[in-house]
PDB file of N, CA, C and O in Angstrom:
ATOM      1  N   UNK A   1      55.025  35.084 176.402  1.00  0.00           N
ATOM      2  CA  UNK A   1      53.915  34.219 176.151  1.00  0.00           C
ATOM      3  C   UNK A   1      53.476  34.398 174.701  1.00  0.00           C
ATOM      4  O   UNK A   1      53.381  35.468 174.100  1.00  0.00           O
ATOM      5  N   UNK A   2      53.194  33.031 174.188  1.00  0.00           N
ATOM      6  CA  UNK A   2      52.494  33.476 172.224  1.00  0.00           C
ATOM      7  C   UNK A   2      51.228  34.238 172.744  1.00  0.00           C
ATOM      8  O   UNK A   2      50.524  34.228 173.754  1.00  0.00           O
ATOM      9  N   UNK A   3      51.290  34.898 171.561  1.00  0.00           N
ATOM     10  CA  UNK A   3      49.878  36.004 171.351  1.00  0.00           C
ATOM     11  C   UNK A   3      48.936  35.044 170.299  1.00  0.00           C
ATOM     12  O   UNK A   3      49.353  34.314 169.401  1.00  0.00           O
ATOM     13  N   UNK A   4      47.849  35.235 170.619  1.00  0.00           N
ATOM     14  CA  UNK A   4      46.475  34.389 169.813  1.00  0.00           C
ATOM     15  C   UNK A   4      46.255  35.157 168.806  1.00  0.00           C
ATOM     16  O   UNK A   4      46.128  36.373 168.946  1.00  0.00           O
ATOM     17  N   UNK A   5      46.201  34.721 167.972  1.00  0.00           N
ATOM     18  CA  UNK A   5      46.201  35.281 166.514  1.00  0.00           C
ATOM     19  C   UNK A   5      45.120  35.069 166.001  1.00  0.00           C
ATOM     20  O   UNK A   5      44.752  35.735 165.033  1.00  0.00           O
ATOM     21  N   UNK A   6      44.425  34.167 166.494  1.00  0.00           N
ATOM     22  CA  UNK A   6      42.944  33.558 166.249  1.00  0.00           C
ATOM     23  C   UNK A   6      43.070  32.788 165.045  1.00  0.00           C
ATOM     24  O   UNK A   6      43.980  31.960 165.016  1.00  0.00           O
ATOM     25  N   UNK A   7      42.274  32.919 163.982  1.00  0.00           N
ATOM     26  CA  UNK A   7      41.932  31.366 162.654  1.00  0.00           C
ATOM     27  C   UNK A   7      42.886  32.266 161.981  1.00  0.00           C
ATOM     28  O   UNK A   7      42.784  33.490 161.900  1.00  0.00           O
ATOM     29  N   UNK A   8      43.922  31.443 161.456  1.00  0.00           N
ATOM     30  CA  UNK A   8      45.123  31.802 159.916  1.00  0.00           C
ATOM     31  C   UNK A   8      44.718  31.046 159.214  1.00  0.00           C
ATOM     32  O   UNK A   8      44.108  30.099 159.712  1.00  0.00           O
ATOM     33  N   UNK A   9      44.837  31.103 158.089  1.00  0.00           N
ATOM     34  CA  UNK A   9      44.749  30.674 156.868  1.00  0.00           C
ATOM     35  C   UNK A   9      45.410  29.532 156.720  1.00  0.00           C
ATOM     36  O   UNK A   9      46.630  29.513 156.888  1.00  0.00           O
ATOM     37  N   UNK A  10      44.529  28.111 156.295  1.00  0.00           N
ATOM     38  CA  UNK A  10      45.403  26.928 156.330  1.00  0.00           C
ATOM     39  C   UNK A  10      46.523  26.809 155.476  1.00  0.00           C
ATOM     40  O   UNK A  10      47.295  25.883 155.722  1.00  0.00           O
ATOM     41  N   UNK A  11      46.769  27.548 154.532  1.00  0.00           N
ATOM     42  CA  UNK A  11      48.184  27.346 153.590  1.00  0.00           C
ATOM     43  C   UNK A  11      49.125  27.778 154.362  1.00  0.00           C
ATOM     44  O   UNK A  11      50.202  27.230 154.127  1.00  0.00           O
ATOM     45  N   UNK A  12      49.146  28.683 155.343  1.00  0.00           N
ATOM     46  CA  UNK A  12      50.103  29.073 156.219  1.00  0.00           C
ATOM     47  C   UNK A  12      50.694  28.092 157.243  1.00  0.00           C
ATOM     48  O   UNK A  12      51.724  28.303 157.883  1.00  0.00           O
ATOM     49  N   UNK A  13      49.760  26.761 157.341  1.00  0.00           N
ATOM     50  CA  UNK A  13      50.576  25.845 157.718  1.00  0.00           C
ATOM     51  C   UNK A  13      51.294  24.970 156.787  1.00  0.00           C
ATOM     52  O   UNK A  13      52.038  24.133 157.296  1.00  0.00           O
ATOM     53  N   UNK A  14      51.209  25.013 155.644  1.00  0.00           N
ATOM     54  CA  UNK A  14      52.085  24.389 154.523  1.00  0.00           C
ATOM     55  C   UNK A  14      53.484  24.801 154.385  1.00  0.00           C
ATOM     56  O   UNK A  14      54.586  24.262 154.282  1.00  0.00           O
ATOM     57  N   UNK A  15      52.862  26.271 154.435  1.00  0.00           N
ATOM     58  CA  UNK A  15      54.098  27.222 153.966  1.00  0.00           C
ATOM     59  C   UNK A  15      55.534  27.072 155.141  1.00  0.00           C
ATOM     60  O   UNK A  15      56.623  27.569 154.853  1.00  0.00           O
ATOM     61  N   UNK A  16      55.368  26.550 156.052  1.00  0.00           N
ATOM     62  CA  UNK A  16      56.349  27.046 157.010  1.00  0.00           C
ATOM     63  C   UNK A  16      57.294  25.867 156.348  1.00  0.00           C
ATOM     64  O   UNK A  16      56.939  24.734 156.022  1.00  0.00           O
ATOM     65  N   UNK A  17      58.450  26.397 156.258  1.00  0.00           N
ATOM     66  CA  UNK A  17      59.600  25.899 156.062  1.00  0.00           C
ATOM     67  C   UNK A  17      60.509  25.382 157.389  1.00  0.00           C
ATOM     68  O   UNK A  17      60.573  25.967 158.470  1.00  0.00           O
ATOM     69  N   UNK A  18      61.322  23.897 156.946  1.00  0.00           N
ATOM     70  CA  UNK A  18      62.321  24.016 157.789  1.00  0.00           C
ATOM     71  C   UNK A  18      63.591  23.611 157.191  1.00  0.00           C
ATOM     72  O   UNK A  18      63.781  23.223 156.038  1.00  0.00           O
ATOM     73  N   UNK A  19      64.290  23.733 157.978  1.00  0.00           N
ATOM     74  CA  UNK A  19      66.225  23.191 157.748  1.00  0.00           C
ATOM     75  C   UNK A  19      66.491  22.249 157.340  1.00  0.00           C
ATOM     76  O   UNK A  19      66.587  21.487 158.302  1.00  0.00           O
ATOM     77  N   UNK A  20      66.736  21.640 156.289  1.00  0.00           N
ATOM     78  CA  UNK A  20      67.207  20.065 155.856  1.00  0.00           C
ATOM     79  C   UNK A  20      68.610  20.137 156.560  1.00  0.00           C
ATOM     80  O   UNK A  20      69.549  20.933 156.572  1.00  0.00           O
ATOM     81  N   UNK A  21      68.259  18.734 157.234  1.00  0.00           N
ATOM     82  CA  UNK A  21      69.838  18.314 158.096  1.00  0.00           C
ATOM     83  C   UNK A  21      71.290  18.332 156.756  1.00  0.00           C
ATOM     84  O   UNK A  21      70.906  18.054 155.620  1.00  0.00           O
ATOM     85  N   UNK A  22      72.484  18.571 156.885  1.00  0.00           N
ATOM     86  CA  UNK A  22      73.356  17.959 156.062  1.00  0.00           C
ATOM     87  C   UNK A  22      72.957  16.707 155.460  1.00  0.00           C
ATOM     88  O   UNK A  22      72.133  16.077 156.123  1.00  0.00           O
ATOM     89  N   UNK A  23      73.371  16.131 154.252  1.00  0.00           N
ATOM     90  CA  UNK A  23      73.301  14.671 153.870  1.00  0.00           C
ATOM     91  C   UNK A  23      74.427  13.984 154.300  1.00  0.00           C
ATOM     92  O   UNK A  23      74.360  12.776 154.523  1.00  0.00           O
ATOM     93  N   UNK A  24      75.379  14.568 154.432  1.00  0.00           N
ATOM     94  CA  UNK A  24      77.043  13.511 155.343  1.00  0.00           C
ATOM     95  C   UNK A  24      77.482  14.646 156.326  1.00  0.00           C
ATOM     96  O   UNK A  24      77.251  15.848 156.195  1.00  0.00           O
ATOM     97  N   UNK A  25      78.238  13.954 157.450  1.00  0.00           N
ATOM     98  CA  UNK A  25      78.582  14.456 158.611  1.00  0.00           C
ATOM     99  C   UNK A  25      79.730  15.181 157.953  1.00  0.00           C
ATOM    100  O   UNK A  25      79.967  16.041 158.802  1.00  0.00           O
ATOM    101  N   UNK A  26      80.303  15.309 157.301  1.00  0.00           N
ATOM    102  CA  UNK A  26      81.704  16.178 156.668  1.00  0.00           C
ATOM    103  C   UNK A  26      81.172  17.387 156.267  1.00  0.00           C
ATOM    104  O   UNK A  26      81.896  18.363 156.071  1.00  0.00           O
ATOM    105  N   UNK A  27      78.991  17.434 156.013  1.00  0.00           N
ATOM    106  CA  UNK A  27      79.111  18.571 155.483  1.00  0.00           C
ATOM    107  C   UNK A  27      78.590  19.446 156.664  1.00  0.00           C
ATOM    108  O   UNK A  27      78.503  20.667 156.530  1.00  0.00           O
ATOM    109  N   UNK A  28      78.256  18.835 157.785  1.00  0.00           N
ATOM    110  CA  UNK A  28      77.799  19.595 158.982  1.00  0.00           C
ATOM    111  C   UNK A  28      79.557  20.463 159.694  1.00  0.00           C
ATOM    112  O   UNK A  28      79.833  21.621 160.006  1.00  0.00           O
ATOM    113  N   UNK A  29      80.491  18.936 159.683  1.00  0.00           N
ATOM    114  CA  UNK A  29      81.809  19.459 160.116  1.00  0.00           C
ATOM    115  C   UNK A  29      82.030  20.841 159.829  1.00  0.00           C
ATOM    116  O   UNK A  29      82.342  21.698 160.656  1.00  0.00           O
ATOM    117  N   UNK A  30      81.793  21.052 158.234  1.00  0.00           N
ATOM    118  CA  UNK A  30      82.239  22.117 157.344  1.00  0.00           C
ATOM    119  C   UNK A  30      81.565  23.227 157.590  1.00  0.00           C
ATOM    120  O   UNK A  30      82.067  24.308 157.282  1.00  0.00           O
ATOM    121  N   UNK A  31      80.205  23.152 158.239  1.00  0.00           N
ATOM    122  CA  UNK A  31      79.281  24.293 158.692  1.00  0.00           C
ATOM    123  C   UNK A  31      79.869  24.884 159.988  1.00  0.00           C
ATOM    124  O   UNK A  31      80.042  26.033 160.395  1.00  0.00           O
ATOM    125  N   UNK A  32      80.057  23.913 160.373  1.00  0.00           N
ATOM    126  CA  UNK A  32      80.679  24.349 162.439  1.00  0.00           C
ATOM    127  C   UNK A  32      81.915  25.172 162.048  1.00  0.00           C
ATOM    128  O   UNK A  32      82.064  26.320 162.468  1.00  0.00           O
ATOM    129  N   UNK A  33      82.993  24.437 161.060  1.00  0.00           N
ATOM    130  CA  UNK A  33      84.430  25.249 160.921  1.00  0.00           C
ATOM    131  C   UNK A  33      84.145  26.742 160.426  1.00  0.00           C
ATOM    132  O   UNK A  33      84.700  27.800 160.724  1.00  0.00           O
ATOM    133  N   UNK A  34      82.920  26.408 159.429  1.00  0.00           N
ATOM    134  CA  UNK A  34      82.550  27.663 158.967  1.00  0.00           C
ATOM    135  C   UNK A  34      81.781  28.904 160.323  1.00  0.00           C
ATOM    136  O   UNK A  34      81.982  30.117 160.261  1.00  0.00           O
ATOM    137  N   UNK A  35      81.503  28.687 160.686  1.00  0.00           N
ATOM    138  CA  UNK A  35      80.677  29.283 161.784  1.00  0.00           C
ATOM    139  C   UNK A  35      81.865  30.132 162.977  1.00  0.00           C
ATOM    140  O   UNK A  35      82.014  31.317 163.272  1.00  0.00           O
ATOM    141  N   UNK A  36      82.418  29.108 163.340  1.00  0.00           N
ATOM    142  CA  UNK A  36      83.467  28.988 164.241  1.00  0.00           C
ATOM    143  C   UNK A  36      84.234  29.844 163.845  1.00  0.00           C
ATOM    144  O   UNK A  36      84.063  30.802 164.599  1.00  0.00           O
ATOM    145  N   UNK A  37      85.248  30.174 162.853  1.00  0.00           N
ATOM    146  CA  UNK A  37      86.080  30.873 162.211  1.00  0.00           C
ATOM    147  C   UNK A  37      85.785  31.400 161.554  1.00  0.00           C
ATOM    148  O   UNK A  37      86.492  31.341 160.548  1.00  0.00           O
ATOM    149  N   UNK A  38      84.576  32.344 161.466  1.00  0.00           N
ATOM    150  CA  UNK A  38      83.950  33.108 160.534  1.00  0.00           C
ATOM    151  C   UNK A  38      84.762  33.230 158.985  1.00  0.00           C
ATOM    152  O   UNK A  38      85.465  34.148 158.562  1.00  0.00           O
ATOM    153  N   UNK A  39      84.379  31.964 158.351  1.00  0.00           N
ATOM    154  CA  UNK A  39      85.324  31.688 157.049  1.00  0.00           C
ATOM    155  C   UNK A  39      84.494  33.040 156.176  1.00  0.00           C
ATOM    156  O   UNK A  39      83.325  33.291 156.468  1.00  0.00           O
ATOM    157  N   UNK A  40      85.061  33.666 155.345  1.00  0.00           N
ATOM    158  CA  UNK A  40      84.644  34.334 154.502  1.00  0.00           C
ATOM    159  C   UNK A  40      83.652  33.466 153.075  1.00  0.00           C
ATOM    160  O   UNK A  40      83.683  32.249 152.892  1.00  0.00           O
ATOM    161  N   UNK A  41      82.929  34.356 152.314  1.00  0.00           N
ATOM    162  CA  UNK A  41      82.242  33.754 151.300  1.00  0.00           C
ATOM    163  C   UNK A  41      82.759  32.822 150.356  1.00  0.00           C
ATOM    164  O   UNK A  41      82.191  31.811 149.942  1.00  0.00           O
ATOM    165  N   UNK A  42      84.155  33.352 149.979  1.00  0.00           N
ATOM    166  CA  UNK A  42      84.985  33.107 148.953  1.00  0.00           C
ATOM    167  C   UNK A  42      85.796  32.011 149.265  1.00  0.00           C
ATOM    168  O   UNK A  42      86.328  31.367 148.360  1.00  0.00           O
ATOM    169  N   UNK A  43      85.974  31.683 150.624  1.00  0.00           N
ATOM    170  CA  UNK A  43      86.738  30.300 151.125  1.00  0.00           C
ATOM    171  C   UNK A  43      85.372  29.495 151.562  1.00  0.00           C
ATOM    172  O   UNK A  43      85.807  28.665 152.360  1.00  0.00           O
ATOM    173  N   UNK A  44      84.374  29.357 151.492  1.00  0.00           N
ATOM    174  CA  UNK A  44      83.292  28.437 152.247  1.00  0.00           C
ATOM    175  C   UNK A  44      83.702  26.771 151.203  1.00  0.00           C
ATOM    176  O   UNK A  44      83.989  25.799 151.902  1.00  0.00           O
ATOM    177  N   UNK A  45      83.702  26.610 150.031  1.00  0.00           N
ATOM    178  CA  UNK A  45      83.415  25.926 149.533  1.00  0.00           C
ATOM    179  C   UNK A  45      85.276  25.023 149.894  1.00  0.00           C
ATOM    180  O   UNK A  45      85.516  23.827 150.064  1.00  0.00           O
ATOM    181  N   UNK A  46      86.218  26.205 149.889  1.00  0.00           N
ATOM    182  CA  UNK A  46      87.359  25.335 150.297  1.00  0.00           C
ATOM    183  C   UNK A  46      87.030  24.593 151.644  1.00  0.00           C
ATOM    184  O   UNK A  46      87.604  23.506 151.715  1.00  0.00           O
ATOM    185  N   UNK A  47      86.469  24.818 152.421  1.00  0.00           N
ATOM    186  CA  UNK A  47      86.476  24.307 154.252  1.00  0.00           C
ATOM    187  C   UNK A  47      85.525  23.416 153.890  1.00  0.00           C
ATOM    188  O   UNK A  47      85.285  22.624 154.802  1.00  0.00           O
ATOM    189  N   UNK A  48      84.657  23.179 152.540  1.00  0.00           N
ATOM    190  CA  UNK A  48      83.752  21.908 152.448  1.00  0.00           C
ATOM    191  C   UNK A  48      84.807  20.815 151.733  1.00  0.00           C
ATOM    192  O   UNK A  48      84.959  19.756 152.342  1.00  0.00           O
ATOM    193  N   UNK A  49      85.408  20.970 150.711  1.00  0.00           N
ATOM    194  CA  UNK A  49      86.238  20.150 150.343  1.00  0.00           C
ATOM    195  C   UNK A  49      87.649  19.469 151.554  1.00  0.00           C
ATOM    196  O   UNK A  49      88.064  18.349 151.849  1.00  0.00           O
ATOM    197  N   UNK A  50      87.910  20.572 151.860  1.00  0.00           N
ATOM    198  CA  UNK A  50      88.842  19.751 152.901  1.00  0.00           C
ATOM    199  C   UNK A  50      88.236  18.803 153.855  1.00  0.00           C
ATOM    200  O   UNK A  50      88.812  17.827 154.335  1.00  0.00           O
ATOM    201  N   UNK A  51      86.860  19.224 154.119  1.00  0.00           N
ATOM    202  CA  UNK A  51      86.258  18.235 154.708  1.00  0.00           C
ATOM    203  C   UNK A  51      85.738  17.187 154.497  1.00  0.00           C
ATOM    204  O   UNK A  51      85.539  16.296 155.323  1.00  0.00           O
ATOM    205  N   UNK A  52      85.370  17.191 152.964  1.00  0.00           N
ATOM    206  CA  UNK A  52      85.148  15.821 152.688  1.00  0.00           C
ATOM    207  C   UNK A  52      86.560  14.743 151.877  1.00  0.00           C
ATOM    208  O   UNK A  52      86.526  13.591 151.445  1.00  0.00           O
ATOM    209  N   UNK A  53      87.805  15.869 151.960  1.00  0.00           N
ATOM    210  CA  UNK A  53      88.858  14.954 151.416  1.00  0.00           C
ATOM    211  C   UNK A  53      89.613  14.021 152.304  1.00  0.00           C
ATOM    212  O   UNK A  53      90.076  12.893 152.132  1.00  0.00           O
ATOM    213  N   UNK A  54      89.577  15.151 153.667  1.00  0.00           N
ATOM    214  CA  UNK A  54      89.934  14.267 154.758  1.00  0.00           C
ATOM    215  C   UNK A  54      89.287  13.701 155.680  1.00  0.00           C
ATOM    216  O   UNK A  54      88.079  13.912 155.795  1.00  0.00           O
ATOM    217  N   UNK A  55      90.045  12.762 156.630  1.00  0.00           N
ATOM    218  CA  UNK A  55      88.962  12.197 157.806  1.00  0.00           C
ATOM    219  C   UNK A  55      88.442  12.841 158.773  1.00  0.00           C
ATOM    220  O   UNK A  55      88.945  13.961 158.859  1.00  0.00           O
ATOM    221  N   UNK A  56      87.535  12.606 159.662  1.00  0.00           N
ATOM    222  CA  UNK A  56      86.848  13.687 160.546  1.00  0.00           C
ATOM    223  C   UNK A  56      88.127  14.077 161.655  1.00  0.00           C
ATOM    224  O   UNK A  56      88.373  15.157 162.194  1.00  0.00           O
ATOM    225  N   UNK A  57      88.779  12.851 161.758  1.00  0.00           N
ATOM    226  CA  UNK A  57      90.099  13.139 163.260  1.00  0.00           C
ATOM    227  C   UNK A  57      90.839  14.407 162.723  1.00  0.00           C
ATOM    228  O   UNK A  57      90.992  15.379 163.463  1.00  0.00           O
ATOM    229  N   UNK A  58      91.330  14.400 161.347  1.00  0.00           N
ATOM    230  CA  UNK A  58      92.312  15.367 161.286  1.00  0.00           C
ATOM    231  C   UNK A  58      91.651  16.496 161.325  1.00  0.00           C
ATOM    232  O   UNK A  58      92.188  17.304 162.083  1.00  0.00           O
ATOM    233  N   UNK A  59      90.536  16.943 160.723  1.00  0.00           N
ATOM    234  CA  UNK A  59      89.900  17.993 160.432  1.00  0.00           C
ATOM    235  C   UNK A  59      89.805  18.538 161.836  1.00  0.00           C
ATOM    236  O   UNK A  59      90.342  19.620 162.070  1.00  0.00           O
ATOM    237  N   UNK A  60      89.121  17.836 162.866  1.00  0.00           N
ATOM    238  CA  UNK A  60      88.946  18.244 164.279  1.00  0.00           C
ATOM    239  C   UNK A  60      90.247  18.731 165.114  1.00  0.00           C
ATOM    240  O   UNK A  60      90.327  19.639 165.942  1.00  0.00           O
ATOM    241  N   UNK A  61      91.357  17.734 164.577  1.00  0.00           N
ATOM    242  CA  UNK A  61      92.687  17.971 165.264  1.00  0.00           C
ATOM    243  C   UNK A  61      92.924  19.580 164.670  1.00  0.00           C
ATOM    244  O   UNK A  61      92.912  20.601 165.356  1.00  0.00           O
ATOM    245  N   UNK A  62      93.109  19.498 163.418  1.00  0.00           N
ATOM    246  CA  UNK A  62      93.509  20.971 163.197  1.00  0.00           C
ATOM    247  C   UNK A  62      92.440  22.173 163.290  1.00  0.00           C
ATOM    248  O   UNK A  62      92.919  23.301 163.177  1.00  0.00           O
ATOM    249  N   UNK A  63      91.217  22.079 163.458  1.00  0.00           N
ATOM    250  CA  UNK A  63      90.268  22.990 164.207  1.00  0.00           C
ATOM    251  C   UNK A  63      90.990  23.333 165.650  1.00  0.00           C
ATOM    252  O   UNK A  63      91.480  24.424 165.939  1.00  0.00           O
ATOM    253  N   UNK A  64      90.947  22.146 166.504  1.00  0.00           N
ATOM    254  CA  UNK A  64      91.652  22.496 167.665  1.00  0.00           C
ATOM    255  C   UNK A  64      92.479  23.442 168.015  1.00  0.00           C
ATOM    256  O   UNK A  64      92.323  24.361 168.820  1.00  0.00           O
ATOM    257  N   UNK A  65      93.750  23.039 167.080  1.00  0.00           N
ATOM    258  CA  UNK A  65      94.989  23.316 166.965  1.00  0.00           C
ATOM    259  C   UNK A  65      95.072  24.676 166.719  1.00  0.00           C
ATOM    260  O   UNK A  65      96.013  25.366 167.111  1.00  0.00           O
ATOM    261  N   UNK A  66      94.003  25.144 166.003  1.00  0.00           N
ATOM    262  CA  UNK A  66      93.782  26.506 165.554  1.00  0.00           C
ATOM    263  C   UNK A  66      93.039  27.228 166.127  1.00  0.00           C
ATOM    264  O   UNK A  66      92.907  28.414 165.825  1.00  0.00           O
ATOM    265  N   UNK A  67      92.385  26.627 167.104  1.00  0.00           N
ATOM    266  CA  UNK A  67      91.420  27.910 168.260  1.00  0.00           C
ATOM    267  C   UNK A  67      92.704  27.881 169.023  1.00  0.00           C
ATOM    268  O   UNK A  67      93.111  29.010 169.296  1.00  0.00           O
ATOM    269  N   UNK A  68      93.512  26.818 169.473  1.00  0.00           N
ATOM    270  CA  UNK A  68      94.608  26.977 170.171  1.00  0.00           C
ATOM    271  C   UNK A  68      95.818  27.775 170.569  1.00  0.00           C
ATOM    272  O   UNK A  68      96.373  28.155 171.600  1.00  0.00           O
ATOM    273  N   UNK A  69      96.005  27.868 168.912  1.00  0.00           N
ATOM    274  CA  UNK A  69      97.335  28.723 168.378  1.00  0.00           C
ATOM    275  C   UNK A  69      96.979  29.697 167.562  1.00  0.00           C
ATOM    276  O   UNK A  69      98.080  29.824 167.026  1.00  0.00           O
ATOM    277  N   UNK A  70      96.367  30.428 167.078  1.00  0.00           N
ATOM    278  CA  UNK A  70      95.717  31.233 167.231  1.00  0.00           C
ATOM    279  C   UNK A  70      94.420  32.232 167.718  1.00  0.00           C
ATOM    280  O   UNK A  70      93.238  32.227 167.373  1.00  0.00           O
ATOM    281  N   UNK A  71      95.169  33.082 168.665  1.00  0.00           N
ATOM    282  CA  UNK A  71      94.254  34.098 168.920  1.00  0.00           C
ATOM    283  C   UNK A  71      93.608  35.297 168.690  1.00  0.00           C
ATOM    284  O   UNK A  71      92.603  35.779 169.213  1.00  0.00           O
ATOM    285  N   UNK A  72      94.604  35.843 167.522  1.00  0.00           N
ATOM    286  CA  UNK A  72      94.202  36.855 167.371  1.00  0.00           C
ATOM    287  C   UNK A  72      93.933  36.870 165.497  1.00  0.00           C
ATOM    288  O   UNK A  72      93.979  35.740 165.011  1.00  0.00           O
ATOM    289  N   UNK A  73      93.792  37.494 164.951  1.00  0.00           N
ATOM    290  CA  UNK A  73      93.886  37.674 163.382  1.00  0.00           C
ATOM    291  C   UNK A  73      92.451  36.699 162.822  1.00  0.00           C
ATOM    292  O   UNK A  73      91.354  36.532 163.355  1.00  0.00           O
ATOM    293  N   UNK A  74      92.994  36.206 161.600  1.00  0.00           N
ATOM    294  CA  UNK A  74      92.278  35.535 160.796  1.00  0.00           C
ATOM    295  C   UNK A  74      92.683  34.256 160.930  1.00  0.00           C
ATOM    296  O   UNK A  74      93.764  33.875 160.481  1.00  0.00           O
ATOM    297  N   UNK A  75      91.539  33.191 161.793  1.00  0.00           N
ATOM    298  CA  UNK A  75      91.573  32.046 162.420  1.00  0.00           C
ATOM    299  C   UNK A  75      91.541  30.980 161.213  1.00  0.00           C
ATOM    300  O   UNK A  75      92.079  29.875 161.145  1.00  0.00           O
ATOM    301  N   UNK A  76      90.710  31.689 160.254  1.00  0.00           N
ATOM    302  CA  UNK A  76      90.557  30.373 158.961  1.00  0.00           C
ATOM    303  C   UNK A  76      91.309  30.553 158.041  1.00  0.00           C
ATOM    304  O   UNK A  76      90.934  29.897 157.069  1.00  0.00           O
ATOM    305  N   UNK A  77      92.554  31.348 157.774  1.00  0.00           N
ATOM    306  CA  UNK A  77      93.962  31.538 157.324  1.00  0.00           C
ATOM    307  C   UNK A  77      94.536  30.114 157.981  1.00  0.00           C
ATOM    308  O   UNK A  77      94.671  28.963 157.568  1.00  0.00           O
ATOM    309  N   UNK A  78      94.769  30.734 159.077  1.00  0.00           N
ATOM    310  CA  UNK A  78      95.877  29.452 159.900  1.00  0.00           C
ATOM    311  C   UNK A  78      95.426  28.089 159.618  1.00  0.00           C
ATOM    312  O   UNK A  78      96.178  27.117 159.536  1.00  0.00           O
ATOM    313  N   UNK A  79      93.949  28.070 159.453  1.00  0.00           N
ATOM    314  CA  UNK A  79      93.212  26.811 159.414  1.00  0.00           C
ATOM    315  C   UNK A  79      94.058  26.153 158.182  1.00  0.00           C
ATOM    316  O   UNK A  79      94.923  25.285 158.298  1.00  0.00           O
ATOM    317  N   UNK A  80      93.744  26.581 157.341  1.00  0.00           N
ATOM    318  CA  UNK A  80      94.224  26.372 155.869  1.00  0.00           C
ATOM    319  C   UNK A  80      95.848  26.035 155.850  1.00  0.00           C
ATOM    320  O   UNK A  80      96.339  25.206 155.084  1.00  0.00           O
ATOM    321  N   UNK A  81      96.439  26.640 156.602  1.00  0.00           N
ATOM    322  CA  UNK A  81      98.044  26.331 156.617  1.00  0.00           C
ATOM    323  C   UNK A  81      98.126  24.970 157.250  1.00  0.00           C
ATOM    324  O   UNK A  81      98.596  23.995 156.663  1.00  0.00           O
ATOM    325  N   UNK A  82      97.568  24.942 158.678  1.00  0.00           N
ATOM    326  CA  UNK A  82      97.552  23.854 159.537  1.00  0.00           C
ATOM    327  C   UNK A  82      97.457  22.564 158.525  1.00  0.00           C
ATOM    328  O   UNK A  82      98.246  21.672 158.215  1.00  0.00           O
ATOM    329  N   UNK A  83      96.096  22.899 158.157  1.00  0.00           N
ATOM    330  CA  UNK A  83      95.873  21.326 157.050  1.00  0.00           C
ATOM    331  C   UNK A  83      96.411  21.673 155.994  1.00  0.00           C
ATOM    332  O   UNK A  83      95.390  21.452 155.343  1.00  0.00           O
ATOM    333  N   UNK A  84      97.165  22.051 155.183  1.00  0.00           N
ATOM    334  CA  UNK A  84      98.076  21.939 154.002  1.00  0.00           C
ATOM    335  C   UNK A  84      98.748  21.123 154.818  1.00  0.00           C
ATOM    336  O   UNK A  84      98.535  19.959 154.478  1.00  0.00           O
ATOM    337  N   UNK A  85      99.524  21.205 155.819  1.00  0.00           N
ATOM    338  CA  UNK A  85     101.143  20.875 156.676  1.00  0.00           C
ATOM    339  C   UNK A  85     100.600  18.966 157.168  1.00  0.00           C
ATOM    340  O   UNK A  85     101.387  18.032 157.324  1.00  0.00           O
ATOM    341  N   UNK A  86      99.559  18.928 157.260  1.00  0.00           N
ATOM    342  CA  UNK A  86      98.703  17.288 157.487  1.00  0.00           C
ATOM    343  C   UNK A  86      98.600  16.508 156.657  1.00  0.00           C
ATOM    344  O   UNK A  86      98.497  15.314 156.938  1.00  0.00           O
ATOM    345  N   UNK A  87      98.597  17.050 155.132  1.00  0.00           N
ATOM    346  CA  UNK A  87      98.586  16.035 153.857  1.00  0.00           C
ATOM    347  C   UNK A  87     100.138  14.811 153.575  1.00  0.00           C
ATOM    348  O   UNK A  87     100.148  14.038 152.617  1.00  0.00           O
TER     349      UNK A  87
END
């Protein structure tokens, strides 16, 4: 149950921040692949470009393909091979 906090300070309702949605669906795609396959820091910005170079079908097909066929190791390696082999 919330606890009553009683009168806060009205800037504290200013202050609360929230999440700006993506501006294109390629860059949400790119968040999920990222999430999903725990992409490292240093590849994030590659899994955004592939996503906005290609169409959403392939990107999804080879996500698939890659929870699929791989199970074990580094999932966003394979990712990267998969879609090189799609161009």
């Amino acid at each position: 149950m919330a606890e009553d906090k009683g009168m806060e300070k009205i800037g504290n309702l200013f202050n609360l921040k929230s999440k700006k949605p993506p501006a294109y669906q390629w860059q949400d795609l790119a968040l999920r692949i990222i999430k999903e396959l725990d992409v490292p820091d240093k590849k994030r910005n590659s899994v955004f470009k592939v996503c906005k170079d290609n169409s959403r079908a392939v990107v999804i097909r080879t996500l698939n393909d890659t929870k699929e066929l791989c199970q074990t190791g580094q999932k966003w390696k394979y990712f990267f091979k998969i879609i090189s082999r799609n161009k």
